[in-house]
C-alpha positions in Angstrom: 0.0 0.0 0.0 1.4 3.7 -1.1 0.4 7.0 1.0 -2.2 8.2 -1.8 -3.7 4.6 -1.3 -3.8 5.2 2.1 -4.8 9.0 2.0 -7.8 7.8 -0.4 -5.7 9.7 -3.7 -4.9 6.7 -5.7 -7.4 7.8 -8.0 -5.5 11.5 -8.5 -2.2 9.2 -9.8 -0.9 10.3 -13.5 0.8 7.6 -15.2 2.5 8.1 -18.7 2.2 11.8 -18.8 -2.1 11.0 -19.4 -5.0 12.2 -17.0 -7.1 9.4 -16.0 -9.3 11.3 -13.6 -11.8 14.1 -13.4 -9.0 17.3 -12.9 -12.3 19.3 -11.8 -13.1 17.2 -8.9 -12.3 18.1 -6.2 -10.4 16.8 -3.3 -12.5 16.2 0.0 -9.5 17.3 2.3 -11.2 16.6 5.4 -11.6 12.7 4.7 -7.5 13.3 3.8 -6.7 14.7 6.7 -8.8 12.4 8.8 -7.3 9.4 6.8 -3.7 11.1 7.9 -4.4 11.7 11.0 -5.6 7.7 11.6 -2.2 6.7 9.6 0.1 8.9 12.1 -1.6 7.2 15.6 -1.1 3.8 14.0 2.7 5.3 13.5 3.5 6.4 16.8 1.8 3.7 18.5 4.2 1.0 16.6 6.8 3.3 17.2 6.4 3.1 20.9 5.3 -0.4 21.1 9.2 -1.3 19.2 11.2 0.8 21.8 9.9 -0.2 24.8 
């Protein structure tokens, strides 16, 4: 899994130079930041779990 999978963005990916997505639509920035902010607890709790 990649961070725009895990952000929700894998549809916004541009491969070979062509757009395969809607460039008008817009991004629901909440949902990313929520999605962030879930990946980053997960992170520090590992973190925390592997030095103690």
């Amino acid at each position: 899994m990649d961070l725009f999978e895990t952000l929700g963005l894998s549809d916004r990916v541009v491969y070979d130079k062509e757009l395969t997505f809607d460039i008008d639509k817009g991004i629901n920035w909440a949902a990313v930041d929520e999605r962030l902010e879930q990946f980053r607890a997960c992170s520090l709790d590992y973190l925390k779990n592997a030095l103690q």
